[in-house]
C-alpha positions in Angstrom: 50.7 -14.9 44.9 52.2 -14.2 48.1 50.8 -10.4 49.2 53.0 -10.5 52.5 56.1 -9.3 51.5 55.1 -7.1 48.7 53.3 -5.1 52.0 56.2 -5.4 54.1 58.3 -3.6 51.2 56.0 -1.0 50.7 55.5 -0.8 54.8 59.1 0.3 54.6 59.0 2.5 52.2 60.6 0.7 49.2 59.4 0.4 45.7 57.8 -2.4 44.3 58.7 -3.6 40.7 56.4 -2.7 37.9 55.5 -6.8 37.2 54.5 -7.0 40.9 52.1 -3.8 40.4 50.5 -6.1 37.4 50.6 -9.0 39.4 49.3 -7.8 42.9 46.2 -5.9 40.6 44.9 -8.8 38.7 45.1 -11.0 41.0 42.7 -8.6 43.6 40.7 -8.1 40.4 40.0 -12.1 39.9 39.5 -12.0 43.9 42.3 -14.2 44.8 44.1 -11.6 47.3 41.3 -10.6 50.3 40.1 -6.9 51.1 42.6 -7.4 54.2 45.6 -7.5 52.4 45.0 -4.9 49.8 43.9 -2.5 52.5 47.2 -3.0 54.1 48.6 -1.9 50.6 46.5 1.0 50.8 47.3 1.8 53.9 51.1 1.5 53.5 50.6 3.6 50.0 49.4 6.4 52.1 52.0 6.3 54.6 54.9 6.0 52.1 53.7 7.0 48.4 54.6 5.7 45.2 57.0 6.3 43.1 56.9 7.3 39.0 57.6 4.0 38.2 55.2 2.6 40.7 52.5 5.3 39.6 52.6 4.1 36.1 52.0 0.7 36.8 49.2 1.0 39.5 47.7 2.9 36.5 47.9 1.0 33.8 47.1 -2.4 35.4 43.8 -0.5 36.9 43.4 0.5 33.6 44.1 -3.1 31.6 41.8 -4.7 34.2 38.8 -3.6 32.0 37.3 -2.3 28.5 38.1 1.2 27.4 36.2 3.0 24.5 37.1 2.7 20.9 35.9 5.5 18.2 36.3 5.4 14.6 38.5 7.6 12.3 35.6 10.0 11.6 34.7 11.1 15.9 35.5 14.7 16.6 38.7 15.2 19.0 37.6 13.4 22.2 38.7 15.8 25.0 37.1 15.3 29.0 37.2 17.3 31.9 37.3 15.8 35.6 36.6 17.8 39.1 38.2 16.4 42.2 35.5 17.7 43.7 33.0 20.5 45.8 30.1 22.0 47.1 28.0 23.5 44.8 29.9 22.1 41.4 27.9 21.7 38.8 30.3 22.6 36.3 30.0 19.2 34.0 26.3 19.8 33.4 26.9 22.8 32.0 30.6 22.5 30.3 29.8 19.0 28.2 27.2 20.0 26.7 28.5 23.7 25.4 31.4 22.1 24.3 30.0 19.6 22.7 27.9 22.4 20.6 30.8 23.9 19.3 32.3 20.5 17.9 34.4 18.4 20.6 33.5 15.2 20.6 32.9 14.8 25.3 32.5 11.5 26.7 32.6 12.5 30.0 32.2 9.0 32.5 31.3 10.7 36.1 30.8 9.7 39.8 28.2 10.2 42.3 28.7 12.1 45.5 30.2 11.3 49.1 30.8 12.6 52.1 30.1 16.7 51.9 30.6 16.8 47.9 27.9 16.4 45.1 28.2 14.2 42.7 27.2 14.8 38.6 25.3 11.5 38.4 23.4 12.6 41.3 22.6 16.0 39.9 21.8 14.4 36.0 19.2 11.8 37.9 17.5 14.8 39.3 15.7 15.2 35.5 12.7 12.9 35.6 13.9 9.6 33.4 17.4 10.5 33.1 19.6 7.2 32.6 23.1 7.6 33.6 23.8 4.0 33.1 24.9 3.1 29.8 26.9 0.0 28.1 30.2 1.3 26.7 28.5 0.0 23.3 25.3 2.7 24.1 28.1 5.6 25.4 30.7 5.0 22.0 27.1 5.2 19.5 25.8 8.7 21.2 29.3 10.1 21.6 29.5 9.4 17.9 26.1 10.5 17.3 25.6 13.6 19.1 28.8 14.0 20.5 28.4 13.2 23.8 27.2 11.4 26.7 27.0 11.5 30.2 27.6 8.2 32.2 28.8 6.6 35.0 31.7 4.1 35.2 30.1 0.6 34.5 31.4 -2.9 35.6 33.8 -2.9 32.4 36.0 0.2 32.6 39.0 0.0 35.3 36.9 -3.1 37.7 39.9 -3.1 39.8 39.7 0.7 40.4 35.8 0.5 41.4 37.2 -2.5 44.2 39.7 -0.1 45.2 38.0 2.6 45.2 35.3 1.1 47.8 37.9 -0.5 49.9 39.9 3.1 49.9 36.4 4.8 51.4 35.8 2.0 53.5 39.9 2.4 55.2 40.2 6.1 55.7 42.9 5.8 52.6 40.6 8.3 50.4 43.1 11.2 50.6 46.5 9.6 49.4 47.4 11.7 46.4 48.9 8.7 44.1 45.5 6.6 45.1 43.8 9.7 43.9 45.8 10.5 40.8 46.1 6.9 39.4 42.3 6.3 40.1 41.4 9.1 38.2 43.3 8.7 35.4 42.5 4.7 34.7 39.2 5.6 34.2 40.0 8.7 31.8 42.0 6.9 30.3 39.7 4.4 28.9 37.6 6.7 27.5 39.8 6.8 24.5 40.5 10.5 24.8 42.7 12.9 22.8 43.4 15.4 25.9 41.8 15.7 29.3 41.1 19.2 31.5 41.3 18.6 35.6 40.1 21.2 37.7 41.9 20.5 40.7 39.7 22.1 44.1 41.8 23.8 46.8 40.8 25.2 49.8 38.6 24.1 52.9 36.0 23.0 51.1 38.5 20.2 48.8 39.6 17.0 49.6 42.8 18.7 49.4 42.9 21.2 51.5 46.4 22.9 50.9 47.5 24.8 47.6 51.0 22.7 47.9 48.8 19.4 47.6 46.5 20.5 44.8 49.5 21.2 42.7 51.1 17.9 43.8 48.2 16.4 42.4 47.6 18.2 39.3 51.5 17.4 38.1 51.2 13.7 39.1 47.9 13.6 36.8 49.8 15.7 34.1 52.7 13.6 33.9 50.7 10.2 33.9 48.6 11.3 30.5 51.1 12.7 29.1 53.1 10.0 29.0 50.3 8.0 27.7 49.6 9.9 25.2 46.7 11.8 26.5 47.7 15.7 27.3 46.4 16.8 30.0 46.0 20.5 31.3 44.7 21.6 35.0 43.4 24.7 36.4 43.3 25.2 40.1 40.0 26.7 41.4 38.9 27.8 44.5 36.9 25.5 47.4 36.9 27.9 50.1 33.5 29.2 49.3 30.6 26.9 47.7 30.3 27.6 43.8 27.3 29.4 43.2 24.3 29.7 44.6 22.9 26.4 44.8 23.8 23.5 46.5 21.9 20.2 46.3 21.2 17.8 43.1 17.8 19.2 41.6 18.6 22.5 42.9 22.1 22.8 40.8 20.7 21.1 37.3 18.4 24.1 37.8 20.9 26.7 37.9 23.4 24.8 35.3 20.5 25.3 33.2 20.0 28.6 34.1 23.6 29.3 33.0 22.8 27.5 29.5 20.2 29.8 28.9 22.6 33.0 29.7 21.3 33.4 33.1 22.8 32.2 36.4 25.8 33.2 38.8 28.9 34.6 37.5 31.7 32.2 39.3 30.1 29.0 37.9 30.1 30.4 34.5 33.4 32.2 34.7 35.1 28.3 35.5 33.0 26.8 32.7 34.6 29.2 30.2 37.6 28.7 31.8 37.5 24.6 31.4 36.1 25.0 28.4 38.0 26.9 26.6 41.4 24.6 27.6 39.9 22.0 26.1 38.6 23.4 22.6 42.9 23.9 22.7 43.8 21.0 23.8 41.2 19.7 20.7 42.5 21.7 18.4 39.5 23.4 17.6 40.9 27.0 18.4 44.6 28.1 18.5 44.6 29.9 22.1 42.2 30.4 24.9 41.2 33.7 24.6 39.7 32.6 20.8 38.2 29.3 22.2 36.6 31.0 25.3 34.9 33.9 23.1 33.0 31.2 20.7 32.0 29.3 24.0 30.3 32.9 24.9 28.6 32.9 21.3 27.7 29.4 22.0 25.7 30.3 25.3 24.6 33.6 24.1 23.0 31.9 20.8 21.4 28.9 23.2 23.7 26.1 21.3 25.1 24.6 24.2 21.1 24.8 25.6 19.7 22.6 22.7 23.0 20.2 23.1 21.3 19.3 26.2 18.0 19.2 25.6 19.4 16.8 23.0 21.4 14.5 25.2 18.5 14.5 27.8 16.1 13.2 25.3 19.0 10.5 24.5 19.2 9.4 27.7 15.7 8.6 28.6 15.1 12.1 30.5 12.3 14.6 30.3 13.8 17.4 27.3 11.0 19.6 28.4 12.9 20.6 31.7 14.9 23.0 29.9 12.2 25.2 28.9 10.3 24.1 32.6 12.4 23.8 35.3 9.5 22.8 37.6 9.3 19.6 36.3 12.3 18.8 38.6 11.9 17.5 42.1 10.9 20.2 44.5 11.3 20.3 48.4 7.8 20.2 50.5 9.1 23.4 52.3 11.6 25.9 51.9 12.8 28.1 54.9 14.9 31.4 55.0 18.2 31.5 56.7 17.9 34.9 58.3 20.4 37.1 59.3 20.9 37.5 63.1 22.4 40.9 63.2 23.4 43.7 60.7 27.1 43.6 59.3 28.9 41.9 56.9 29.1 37.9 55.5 32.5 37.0 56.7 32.9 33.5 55.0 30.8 30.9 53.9 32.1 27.7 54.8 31.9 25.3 52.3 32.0 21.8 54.4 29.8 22.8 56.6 27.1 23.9 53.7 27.5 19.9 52.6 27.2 18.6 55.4 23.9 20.4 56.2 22.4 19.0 52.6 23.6 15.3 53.7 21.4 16.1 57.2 18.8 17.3 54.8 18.4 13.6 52.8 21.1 14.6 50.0 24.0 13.4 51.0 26.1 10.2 51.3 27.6 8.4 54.0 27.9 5.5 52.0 28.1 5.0 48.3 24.7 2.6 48.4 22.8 4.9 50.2 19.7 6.7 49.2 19.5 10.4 48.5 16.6 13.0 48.2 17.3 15.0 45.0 15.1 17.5 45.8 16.8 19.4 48.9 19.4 21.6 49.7 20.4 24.9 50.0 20.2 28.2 47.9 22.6 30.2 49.7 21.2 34.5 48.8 24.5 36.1 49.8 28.2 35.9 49.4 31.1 36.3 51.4 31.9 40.5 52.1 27.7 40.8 51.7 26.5 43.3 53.9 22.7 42.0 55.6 20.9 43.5 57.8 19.1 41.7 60.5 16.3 39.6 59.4 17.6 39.6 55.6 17.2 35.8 54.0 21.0 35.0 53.5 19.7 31.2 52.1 17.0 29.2 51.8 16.7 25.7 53.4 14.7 23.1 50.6 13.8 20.6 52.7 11.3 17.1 52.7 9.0 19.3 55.4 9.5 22.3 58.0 10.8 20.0 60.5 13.8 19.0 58.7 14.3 22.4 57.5 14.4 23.6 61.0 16.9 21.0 62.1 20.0 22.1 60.0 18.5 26.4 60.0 21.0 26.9 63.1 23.9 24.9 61.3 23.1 27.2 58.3 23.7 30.8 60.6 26.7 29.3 61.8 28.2 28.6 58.1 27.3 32.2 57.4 29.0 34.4 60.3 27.9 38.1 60.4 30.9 40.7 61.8 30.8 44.3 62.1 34.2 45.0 59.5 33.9 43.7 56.2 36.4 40.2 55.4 39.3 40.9 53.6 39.1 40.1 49.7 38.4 36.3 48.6 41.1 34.1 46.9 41.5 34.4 43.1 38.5 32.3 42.0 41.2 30.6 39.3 44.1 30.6 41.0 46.9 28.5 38.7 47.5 26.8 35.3 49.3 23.7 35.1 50.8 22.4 32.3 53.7 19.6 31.6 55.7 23.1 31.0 55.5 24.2 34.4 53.2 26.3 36.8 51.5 29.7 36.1 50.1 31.8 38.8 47.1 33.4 37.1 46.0 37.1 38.2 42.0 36.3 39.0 
């Protein structure tokens, strides 16, 4: 096909014709239009957006490109959640399986991390064994089986999204809210759900940094499942802090098992319920949030959501016995306290800056091939309006030896600024709800 013109339309801002959408993305699927030319789509998508019809296209052609899961009559209510991602998330590990326990059928297909955010494969391949690579044959059977599984996107679902998706990392095009929105929701899309939960970062620490871009993004994503028969709820949560206390793959499946077993820091939890209980609504499995959220809380206080993942674990190849024995995960050879330079109060704890110290560290990505560490990171001992006096350990540094730790400690003090007056209060951890009704600023 010719590519040429189809670039020089968008290049000038106008829209392209649903056909040509199907065209332009098979055609790059089969490898007949060159990484040059679809870049300089990319590229002109960025500058000039899409419109609805446009948005609807790119989706479903990413989406028809490949295989999407297929359930029988009797499977639970499928319902997913996706992050756009953070430091310090490790909110799937522990939201799929407590949902699951309470009867939602979650096949939740993940990614791995780049740049300054983790990734939940990352964080699941932390568990000696662990196999997040399953056939859509394997995922379907344990989704119908134990009502869930945790995977990553294979070779058959959305192909010409995984092309994209590379070439968009590779072109600086990464943070074009349709690219984002209609990558997203291909792959959700084929997981055969019956409603989908987003919770849409904002703040420093996002890919989208601005609360006006976050919502952009959350209605574009609303609108396209809805109109494909997938409802689709978001909640926006805040990024300008790291959530919880760890930071770094082995380090987080720790504390998302700690939260399973009733234990761990409040904010992770708080969003958990928070996800969690949209989708038991979304699934029909409770009439209203406040219902759904307080047998989520039964669920963790009566260690069902714990045994769900003990049970998946042992279904995909991992060690079970972590739950019980977290020391069976990788450990760092040394771990080194960030101390406190002078006494006062935290003012902020920059969330970037935190993931970029744990890519220094071995476990991080520049580069989707590349190799990480799962056993380092930070466990950061303070939060922002903390008041430390000198020589207090405001985080810990897990790193391969001392050396390494010692490269990234004064990075660490400089994430962590001490001031004499206290920082004013932080954001509302939950911040809106977004529904295809409209926009509601929630109180935190």
């Amino acid at each position: 096909m010719f590519v040429a013109p189809l670039i020089q339309r968008k290049r000038d801002g106008q829209a392209l014709e649903p056909a040509e959408w199907t065209s332009l993305i098979r055609a790059y699927a089969a490898g007949t239009v060159p990484d040059y030319q679809m870049s300089a789509m990319l590229m002109a998508v960025l500058f000039q957006g899409l419109e609805d019809s446009e948005l609807g296209a790119l989706t479903d052609a990413m989406l028809r490109s490949g295989a999407r899961l297929e359930f029988g009559p009797d499977v639970p209510p499928r319902i997913d959640k996706h992050s756009t991602g953070g430091v310090g998330d490790k909110v799937s590990l522990v939201l799929a399986p407590l949902v699951a326990s309470v009867g939602v059928a979650v096949p939740m297909m993940s990614g791995r991390g780049l740049g300054h955010t983790g990734g939940t494969l990352d964080k699941l391949e932390a568990i000696p064994g662990f196999r997040t690579s399953l056939t859509l044959d394997r995922a379907t059977a344990q989704v119908e089986r134990i009502g869930c599984a945790l995977f990553g996107q294979t070779e058959q679902i959305a192909p010409a999204d995984r092309r994209l998706y590379a070439l968009r990392d590779a072109t600086g095009t990464v943070e074009s809210i349709p690219l984002i929105a209609t990558s997203i929701m291909s792959k959700k899309l084929a997981e055969g759900l019956n409603g989908l939960v987003l919770d849409v970062k904002t703040g420093p620490g996002a890919f989208l940094q601005e609360l006006d871009e976050s919502l952009d993004l959350a209605r574009t994503m609303i609108r396209l499942g809805k109109e494909r028969g997938c409802p689709t709820v978001a909640l926006l949560t805040a990024m300008d802090r790291p959530l919880g206390m760890a930071c770094g793959n082995a380090l987080e499946t720790a504390e998302a098992i700690a939260i399973l077993r009733g234990e761990g820091p409040a904010d992770v939890r708080e969003v958990t319920l928070a996800l969690g209980a949209e989708m038991l609504v979304l699934g029909e499995i409770e009439p209203d949030t406040a219902t759904a959220r307080r047998r989520l809380e039964r669920a963790l206080e009566s260690g069902a959501g714990l045994e769900t993942f003990r049970i998946i674990i042992e279904a995909q190849g991992g060690d079970p016995r972590v739950v019980e024995d977290m020391n069976r995960l990788p450990r760092a050879g040394a771990v080194v306290p960030v101390e406190a330079s002078s006494d006062g109060y935290v003012t902020s704890i920059a969330p970037r800056p935190v993931g970029r110290a744990i890519a220094e560290l071995g476990g991080g990505r520049a580069r989707i091939e590349d190799t990480i560490d799962p056993s380092v990171g930070v466990v950061l001992r303070v939060k922002p309006g903390d008041q430390v006096t000198t020589g207090d350990a405001m985080a810990e540094v897990h790193a391969r030896d001392p050396e390494s730790a010692r490269r990234v400690l004064s990075l660490m003090q400089a994430v962590m600024p001490v001031s004499d007056t206290p920082p004013p209060p932080l954001p509302p951890l939950i911040s809106h709800r977004v529904t295809d009704h409209g926009v509601e600023v929630l109180s935190g």
